[in-house]
Biopython code that builds the backbone (N, CA, C, O; Angstrom):
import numpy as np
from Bio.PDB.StructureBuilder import StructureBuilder

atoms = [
    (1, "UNK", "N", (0.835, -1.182, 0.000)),
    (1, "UNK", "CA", (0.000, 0.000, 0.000)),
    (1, "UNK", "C", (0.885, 1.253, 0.000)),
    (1, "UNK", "O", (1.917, 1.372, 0.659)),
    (2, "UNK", "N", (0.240, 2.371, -0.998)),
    (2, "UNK", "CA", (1.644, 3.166, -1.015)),
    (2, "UNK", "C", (1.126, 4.100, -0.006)),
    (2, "UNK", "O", (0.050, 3.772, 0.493)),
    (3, "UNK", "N", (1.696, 5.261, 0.425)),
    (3, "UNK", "CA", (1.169, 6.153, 1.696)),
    (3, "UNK", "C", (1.713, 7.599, 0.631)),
    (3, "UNK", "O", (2.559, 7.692, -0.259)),
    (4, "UNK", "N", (0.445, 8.896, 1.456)),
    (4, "UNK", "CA", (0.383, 9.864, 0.875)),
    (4, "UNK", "C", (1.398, 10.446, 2.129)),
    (4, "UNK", "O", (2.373, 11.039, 1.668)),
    (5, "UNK", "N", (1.358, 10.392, 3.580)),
    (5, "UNK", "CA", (2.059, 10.533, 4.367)),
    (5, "UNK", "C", (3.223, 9.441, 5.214)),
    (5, "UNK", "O", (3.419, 8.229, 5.305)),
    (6, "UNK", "N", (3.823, 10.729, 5.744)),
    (6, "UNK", "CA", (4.447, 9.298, 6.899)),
    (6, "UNK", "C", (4.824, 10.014, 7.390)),
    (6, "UNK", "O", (4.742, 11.189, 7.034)),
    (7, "UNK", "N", (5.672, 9.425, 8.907)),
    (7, "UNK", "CA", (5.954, 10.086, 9.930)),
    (7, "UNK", "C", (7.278, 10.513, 9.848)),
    (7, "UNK", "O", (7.843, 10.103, 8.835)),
    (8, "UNK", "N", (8.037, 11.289, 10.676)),
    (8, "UNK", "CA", (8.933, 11.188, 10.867)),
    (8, "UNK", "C", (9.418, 10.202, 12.054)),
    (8, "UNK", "O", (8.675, 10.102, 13.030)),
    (9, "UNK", "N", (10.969, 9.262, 12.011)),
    (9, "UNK", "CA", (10.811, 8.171, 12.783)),
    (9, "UNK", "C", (10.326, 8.064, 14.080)),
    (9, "UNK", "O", (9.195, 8.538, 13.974)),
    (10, "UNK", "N", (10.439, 7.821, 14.939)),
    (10, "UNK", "CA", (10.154, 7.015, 16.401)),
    (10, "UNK", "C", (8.662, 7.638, 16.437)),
    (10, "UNK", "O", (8.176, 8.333, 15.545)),
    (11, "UNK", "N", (8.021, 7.250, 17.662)),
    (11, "UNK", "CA", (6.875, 7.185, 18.144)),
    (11, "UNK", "C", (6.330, 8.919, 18.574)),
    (11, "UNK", "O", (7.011, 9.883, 18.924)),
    (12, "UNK", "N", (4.959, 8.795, 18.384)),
    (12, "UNK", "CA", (4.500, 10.364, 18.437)),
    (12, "UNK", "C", (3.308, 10.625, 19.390)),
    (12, "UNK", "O", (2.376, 9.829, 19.510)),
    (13, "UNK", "N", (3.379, 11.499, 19.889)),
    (13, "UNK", "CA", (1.686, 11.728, 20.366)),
    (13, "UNK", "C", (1.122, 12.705, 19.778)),
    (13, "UNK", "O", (1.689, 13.651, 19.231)),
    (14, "UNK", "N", (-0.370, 12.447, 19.898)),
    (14, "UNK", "CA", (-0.925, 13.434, 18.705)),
    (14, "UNK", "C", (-1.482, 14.494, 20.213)),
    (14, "UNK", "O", (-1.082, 15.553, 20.697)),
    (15, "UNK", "N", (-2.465, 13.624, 20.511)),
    (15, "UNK", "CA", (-3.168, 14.566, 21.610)),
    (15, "UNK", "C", (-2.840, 14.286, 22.723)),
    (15, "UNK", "O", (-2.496, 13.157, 23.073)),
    (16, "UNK", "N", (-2.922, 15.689, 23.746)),
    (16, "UNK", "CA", (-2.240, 16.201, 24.738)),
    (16, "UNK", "C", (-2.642, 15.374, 26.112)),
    (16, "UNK", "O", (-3.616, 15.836, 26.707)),
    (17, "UNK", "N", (-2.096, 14.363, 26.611)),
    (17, "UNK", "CA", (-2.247, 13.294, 27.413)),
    (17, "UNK", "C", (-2.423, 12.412, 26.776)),
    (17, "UNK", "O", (-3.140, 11.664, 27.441)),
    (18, "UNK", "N", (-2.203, 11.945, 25.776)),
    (18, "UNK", "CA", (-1.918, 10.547, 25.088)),
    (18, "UNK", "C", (-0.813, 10.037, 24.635)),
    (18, "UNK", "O", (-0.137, 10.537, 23.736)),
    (19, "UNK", "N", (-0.543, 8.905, 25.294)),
    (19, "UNK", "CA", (0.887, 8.260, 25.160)),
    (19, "UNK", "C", (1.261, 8.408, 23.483)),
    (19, "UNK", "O", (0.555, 8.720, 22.524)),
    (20, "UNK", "N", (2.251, 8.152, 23.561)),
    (20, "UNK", "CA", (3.240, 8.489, 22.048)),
    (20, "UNK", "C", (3.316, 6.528, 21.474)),
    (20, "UNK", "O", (4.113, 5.602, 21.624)),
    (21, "UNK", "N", (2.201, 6.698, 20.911)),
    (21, "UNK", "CA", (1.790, 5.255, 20.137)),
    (21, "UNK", "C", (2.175, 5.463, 18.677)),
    (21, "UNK", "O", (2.602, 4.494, 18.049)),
    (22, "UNK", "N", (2.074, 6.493, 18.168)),
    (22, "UNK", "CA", (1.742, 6.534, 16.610)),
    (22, "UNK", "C", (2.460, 6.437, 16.018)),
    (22, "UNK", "O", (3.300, 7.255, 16.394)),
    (23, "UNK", "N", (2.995, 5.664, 14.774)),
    (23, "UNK", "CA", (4.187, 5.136, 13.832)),
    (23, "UNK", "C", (3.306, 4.711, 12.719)),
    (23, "UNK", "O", (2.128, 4.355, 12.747)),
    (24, "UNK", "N", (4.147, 4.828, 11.720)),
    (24, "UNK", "CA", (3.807, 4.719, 10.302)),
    (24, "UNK", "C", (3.594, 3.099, 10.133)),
    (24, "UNK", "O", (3.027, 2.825, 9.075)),
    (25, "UNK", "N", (3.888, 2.104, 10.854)),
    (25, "UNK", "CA", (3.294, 0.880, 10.478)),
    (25, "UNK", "C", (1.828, 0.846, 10.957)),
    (25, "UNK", "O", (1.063, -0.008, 10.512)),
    (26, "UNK", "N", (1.197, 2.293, 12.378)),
    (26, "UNK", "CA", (-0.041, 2.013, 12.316)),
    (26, "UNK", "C", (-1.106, 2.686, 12.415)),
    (26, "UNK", "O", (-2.131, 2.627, 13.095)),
    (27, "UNK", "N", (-0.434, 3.738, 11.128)),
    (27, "UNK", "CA", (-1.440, 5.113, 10.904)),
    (27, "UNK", "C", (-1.648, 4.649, 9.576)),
    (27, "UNK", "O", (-0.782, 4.000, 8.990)),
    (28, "UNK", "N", (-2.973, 5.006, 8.960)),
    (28, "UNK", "CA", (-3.082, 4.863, 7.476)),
    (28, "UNK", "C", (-3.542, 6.755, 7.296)),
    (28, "UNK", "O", (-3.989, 7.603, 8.068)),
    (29, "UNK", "N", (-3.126, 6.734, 5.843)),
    (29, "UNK", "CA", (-3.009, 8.438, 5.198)),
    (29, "UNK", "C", (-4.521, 8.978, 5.825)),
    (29, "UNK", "O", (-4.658, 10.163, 6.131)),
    (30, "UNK", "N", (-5.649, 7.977, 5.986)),
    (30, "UNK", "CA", (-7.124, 9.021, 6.248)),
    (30, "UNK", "C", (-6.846, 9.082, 7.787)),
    (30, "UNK", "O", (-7.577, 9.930, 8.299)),
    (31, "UNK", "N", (-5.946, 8.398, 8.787)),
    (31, "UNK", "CA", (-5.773, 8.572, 10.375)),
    (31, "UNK", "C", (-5.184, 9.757, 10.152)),
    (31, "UNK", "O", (-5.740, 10.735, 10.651)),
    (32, "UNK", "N", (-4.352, 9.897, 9.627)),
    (32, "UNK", "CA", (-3.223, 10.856, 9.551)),
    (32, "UNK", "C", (-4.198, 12.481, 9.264)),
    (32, "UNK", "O", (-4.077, 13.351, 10.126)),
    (33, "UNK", "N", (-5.155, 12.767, 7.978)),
    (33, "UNK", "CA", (-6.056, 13.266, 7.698)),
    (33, "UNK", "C", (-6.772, 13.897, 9.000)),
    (33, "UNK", "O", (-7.007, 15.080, 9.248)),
    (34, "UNK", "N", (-7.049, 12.717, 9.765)),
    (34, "UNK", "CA", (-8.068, 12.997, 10.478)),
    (34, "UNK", "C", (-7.634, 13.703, 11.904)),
    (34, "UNK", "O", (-8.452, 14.335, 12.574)),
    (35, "UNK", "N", (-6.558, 13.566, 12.211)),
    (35, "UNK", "CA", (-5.433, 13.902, 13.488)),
    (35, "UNK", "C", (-5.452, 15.249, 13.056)),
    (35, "UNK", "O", (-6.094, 16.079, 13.698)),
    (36, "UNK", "N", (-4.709, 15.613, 11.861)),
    (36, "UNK", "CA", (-4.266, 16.706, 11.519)),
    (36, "UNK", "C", (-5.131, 17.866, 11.447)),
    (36, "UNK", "O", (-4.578, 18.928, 11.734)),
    (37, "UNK", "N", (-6.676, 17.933, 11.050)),
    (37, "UNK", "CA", (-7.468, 18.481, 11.367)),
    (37, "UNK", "C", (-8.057, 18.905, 12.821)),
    (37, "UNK", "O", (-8.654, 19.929, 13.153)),
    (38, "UNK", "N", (-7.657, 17.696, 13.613)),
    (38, "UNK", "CA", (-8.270, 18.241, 14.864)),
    (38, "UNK", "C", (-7.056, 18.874, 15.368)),
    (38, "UNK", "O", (-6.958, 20.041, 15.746)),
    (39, "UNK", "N", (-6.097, 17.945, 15.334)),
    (39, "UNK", "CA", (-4.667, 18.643, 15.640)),
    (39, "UNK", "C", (-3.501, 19.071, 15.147)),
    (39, "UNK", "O", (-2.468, 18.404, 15.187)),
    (40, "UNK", "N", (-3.628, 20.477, 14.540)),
    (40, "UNK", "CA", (-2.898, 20.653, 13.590)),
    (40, "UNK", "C", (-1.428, 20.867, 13.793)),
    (40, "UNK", "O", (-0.571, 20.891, 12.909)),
    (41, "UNK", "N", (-1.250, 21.030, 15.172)),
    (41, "UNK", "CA", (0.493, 20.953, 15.239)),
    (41, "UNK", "C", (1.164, 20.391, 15.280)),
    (41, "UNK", "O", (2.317, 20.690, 15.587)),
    (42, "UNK", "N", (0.527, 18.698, 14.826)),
    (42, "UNK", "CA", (1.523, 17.528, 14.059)),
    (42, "UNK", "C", (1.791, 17.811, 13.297)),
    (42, "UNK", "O", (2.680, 17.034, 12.949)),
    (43, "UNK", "N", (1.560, 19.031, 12.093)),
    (43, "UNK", "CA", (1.663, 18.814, 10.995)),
    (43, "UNK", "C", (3.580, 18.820, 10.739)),
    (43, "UNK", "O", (4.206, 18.519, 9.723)),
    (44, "UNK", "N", (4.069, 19.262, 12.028)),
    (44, "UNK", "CA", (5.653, 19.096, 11.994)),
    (44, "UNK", "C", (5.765, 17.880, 11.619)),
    (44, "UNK", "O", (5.927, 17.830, 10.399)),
    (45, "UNK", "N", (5.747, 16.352, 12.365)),
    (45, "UNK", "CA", (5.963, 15.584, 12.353)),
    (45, "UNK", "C", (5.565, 14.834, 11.378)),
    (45, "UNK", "O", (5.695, 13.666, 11.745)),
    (46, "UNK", "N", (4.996, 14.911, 9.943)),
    (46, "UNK", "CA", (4.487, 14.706, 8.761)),
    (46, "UNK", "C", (4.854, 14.943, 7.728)),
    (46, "UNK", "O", (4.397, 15.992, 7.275)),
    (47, "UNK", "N", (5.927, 14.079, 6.719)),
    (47, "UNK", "CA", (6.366, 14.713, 5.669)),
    (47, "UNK", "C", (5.486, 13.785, 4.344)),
    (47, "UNK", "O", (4.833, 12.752, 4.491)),
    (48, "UNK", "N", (5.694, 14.423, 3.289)),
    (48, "UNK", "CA", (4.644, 13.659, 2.070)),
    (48, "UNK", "C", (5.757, 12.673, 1.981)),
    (48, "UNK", "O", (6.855, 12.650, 2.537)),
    (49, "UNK", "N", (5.203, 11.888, 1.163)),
    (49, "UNK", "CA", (5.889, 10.260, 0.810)),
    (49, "UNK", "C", (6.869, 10.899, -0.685)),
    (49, "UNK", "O", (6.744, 12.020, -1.179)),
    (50, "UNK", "N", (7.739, 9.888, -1.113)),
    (50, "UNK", "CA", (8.374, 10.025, -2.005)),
    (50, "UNK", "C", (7.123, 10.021, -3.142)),
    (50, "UNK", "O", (7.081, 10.913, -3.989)),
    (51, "UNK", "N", (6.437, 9.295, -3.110)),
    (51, "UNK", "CA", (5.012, 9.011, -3.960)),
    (51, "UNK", "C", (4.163, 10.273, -4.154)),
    (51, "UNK", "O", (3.537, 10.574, -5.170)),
    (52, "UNK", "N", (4.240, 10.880, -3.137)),
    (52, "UNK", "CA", (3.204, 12.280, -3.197)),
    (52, "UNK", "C", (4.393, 13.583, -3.513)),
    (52, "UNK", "O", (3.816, 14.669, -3.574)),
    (53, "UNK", "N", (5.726, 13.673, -3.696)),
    (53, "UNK", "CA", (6.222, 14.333, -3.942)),
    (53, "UNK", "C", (5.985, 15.537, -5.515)),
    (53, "UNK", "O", (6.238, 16.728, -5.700)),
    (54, "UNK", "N", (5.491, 14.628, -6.223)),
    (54, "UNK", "CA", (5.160, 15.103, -7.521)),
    (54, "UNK", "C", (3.785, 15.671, -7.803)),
    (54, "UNK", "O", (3.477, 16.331, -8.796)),
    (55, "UNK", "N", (2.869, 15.268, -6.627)),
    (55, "UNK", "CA", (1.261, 15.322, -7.184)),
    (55, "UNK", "C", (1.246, 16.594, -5.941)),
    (55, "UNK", "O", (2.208, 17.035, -5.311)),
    (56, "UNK", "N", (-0.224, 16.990, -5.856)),
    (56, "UNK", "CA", (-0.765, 17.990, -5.222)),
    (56, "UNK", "C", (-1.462, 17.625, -4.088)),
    (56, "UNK", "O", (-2.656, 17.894, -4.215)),
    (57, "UNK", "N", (-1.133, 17.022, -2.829)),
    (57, "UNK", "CA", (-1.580, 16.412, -1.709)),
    (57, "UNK", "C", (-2.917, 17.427, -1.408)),
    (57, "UNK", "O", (-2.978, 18.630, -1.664)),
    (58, "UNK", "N", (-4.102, 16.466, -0.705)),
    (58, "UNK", "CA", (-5.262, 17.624, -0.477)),
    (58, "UNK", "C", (-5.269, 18.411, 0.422)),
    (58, "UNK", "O", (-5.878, 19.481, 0.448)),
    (59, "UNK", "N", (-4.310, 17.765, 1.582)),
    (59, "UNK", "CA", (-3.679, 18.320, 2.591)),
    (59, "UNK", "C", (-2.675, 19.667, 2.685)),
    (59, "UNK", "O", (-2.185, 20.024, 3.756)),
    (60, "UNK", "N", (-2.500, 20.182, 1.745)),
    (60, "UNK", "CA", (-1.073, 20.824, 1.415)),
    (60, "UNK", "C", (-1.241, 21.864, 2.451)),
    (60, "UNK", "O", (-0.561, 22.160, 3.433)),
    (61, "UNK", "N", (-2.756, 22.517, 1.770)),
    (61, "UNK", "CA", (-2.610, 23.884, 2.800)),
    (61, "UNK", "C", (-2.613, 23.882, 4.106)),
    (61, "UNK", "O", (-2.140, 24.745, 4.845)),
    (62, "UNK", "N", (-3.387, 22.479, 4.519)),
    (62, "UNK", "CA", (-3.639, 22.864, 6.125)),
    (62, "UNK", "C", (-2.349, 22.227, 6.570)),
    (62, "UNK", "O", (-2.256, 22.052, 7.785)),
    (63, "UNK", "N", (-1.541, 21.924, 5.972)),
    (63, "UNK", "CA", (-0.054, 21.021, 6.935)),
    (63, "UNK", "C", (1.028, 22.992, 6.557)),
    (63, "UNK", "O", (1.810, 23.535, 7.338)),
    (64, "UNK", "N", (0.696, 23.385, 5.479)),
    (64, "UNK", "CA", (1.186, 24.968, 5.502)),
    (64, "UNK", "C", (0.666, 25.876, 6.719)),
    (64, "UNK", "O", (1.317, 26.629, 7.443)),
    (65, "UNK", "N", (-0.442, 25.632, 6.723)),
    (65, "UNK", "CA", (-1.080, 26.917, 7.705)),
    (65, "UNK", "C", (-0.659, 26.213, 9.391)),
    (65, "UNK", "O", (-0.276, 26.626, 10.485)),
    (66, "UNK", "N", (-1.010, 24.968, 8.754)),
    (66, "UNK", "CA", (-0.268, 24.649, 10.447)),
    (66, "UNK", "C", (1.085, 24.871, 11.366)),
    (66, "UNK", "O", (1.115, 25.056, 12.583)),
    (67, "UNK", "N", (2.365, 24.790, 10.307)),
    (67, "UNK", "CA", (3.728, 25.018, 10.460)),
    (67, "UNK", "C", (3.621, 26.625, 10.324)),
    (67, "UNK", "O", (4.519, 27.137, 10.992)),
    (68, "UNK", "N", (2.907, 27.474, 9.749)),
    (68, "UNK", "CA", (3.296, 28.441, 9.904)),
    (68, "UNK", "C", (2.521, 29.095, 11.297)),
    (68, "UNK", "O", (2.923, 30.193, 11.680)),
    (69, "UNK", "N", (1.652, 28.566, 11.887)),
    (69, "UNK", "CA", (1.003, 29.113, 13.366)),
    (69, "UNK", "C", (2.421, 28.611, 14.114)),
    (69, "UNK", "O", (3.123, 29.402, 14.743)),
    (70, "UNK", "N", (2.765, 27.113, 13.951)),
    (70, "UNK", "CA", (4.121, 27.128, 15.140)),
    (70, "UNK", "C", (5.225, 27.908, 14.737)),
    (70, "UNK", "O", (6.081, 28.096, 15.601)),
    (71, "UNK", "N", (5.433, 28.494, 13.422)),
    (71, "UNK", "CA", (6.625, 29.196, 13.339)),
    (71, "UNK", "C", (6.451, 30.651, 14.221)),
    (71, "UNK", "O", (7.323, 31.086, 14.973)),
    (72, "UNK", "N", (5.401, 31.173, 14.015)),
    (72, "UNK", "CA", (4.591, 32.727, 14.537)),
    (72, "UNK", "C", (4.474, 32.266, 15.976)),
    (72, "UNK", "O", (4.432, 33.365, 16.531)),
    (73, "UNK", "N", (4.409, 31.545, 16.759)),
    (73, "UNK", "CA", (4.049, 31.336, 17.980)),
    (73, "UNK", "C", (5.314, 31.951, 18.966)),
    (73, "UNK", "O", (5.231, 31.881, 20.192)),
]
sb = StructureBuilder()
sb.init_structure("model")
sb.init_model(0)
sb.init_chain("A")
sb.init_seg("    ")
for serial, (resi, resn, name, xyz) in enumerate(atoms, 1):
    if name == "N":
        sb.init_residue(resn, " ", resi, " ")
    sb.init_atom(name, np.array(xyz, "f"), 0.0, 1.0, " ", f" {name:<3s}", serial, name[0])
structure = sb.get_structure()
């Protein structure tokens, strides 16, 4: 299965009191989708796949608008 995302390596937490479970063997691209919307300041920890490098991810803007609230913070 190819992936539109992935993580960057080791383990992550998305939300704030939740253990750091999340790794790319067990997020699929619509988990990833769905995190990122509620919580958009993963969008650090999220780079596009070699696969999505060329195409126009649907995600683009909100993983932009997200890195740029933590850059301004």
């Amino acid at each position: 299965m190819k992936k539109k995302y992935i993580l960057k390596p080791g383990r992550h937490q998305f939300a704030p009191g939740s253990p750091a479970v999340h790794t790319n063997a067990n997020l699929s691209d619509e988990d990833v989708e769905w995190y990122l919307t509620r919580y958009p300041h993963i969008a650090a920890l999220i780079e596009k796949s070699e696969e999505e490098l060329d195409q126009e991810p649907e995600l683009e803007p909100v993983i932009e608008e997200s890195v740029n609230k933590i850059k301004n913070q």
